[in-house]
N, C-alpha and C positions, 0 to 999 in steps of 0.2 A: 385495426390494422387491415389493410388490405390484403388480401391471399399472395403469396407470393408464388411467383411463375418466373420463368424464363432459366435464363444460364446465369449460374455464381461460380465464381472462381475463388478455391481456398487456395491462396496466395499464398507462395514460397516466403519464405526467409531469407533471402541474400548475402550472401557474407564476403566481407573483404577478403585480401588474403591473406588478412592476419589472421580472420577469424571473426572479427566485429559485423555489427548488423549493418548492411550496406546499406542507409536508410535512402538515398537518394535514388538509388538503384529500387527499390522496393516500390518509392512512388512513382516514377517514370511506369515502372512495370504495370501497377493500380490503374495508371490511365491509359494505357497501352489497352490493356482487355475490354475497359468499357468501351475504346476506342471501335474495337473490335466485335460488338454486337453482343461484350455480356452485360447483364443486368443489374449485375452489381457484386458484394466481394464477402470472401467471409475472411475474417480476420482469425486466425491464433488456434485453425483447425492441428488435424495431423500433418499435413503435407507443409506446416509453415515450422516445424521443427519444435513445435510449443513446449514440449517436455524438456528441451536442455533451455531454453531462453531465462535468464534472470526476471524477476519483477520490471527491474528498470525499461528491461528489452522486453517484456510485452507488451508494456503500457508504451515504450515509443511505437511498437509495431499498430496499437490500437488507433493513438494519434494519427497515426498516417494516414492508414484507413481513412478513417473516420472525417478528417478533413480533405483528403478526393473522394468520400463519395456526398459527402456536403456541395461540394464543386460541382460534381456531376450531376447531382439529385438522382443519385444511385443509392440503393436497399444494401445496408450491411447486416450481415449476421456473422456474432461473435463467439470464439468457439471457445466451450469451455465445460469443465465437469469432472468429476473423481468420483470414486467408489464410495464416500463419505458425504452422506445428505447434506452434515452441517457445514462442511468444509465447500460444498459447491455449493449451497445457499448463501456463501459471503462473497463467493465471486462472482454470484448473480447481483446479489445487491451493491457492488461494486460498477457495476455498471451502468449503474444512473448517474456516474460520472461523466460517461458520451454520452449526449442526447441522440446522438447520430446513427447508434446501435437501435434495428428495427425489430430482430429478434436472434436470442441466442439456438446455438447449436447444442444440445448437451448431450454427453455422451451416456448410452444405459452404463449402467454401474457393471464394473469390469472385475474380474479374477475375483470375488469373493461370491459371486455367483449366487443371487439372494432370492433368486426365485423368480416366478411372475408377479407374484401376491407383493412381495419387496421391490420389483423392479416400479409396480403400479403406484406403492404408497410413496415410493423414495419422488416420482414426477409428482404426486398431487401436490407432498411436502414443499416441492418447489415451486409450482406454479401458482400456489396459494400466496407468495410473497414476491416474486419476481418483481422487475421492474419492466420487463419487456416477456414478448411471449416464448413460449419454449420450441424449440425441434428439436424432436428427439433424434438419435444418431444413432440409428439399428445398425452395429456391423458387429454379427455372432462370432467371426473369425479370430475378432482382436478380442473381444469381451470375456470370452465363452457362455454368454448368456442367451438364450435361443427363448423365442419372443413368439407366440400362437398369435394367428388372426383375431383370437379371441380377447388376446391379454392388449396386442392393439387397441381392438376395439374399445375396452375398459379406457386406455388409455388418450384414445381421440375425444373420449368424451369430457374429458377434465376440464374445466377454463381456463384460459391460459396456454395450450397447448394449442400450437397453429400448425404444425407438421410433422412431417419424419424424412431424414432422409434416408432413405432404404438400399441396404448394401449388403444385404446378403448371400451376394454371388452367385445367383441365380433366380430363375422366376420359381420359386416355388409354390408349395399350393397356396401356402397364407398369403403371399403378396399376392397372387392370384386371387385370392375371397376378398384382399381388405382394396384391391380396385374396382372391386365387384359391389362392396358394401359400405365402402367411409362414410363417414357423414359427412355434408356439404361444406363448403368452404373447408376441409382437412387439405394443407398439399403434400401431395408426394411428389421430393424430388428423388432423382436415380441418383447413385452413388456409385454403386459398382461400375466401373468405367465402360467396361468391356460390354456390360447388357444395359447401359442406358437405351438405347436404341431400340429396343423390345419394350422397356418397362416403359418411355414417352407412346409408344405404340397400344398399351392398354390403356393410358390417359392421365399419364402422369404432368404436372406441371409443369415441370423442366427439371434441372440437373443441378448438382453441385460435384462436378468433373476436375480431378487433377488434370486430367491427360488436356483439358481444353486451355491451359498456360501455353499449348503449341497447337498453331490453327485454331485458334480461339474463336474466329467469322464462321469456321466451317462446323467448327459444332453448336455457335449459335443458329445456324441455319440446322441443322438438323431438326435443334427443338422447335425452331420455328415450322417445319417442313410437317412434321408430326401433330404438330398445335391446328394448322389448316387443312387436318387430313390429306396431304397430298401422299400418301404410301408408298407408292412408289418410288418417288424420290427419295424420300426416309430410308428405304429399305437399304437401297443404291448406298446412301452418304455412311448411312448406319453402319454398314459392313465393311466399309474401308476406314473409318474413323475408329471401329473396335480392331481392326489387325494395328493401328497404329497405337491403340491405349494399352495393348499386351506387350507390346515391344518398353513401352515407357514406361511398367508395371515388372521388366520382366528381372530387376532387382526390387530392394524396398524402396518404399515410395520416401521420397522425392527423390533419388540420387540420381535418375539419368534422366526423368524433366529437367534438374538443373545443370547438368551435363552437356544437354541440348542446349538450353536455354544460354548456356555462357559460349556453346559454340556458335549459336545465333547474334553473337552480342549484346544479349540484351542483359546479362551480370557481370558482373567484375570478375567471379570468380565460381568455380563449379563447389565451392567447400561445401561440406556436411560436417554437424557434429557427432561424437562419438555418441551412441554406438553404431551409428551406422558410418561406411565406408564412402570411398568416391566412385562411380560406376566406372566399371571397364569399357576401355575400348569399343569394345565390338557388340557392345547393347547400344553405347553411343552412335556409330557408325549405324545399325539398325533401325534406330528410333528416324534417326534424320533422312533414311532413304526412305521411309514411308512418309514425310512430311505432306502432306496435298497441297 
């Protein structure tokens, strides 16, 4: 598999307003972003609502995907994983049902907090069988599982294992060692919305950015601006793209990208499922006056 680089967009859920999956609305939206200078999409992350979706509504939401970025000849990666090795070992191997998935996203194992030494053997477990290659999905905040440069490092070296994307909310020292030390062909995308722009700036790949569902051109141009060393520019775009990913961040994710997103017209409807709510007003009005 070729390294993967550029801007991925973990694509919302859509819902009508009844409630149902707005599928047409979802693929309009898939070609919309490539449209707009991303590289490709990730299917069934957190920002797509994956934890309340039934089976049926994953596997339509994977379909879709899956055939715009066939159309496109755009790189998907499919999100998926639980705290239970065996249980995301069958959602891995379920995915040799799209050919079109290039590699999955999986999340480190969450709230049972099993260690490094656990976090390490739970990825070999997986990558030893996969169907496609793994990204890990470092985010300590949701997890509570807090990840050394070192245990990284263990873990870049696995086969199987083609990235991370790293969302620990800040540049700490380990993401500082493990851009300093990865091994070759490892990519790191940015996650955390708000320090992408820092982390492309130490040499990161690219992104896999909520906040870029809005001005999608401009934050593919960031990573590109960063990709060509041009710093300056980077610095410039970086700083006004993070005041606008705090604002679309400043409930839970996704409720006021699609807030935005349905006042832009591009959804039917701004719904979210329980347990999250619909955004207020005045993060809505916020988010849109920083639009670029």
């Amino acid at each position: 598999m070729d390294q993967l680089a550029g801007l991925f967009i973990p694509l919302i859920t859509p819902f009508t307003e009844h409630g149902e999956v707005a599928a047409e609305a979802l693929e309009r939206l898939a070609h919309r972003v490539l449209d707009d200078g991303a590289a490709g999409l990730v299917a069934l992350g957190t920002t797509a609502e994956s934890a309340t979706l039934t089976d049926f509504e994953r596997a339509e939401v994977l379909t879709i995907c899956s055939r715009v970025c066939r159309q496109r000849g755009a790189a998907l990666i499919a999100g998926t994983g639980t705290n239970d090795t065996a249980r995301t070992a069958a959602e891995l191997r379920a995915l040799a049902q799209y050919p079109d998935v290039r590699a999955a996203l999986v999340l480190v194992p969450y709230y049972t907090r099993p260690g490094e030494a656990g976090v390490i053997e739970h990825f070999r477990a997986l990558a030893g069988n996969a169907p496609v290659p793994l990204i890990i999905y470092n985010i300590p905040h949701r997890t509570g599982q807090q990840l050394s440069w070192g245990a990284l490092a263990r873990l870049a070296e696995i086969p199987g294992v083609a990235g991370i994307k790293q969302a620990t909310g800040a540049l700490d020292l380990d993401t500082i060692d493990m851009m300093a030390s990865r091994p070759a062909g490892f990519s790191v995308l940015g996650g955390d919305d708000p320090v992408i722009s820092p982390l492309l700036a130490l040499g990161a790949e690219g992104a896999i950015s909520a906040s870029a569902h809005v001005c999608t051109a401009e934050f593919a141009r960031l990573v590109s601006l960063w990709r060509d060393a041009r710093a300056v520019d980077g610095r410039e775009l970086g700083h006004r793209l993070a005041s606008l990913s705090r604002a679309l961040f400043a409930e839970p994710n996704p409720v006021v990208i699609k807030s935005v997103l349905h006042r832009m017209g591009q959804i039917p409807s701004a719904a979210v499922r329980l347990p999250l709510l619909p955004a207020n007003l005045e993060s809505t009005e916020q988010a849109l006056r920083l639009v670029v």
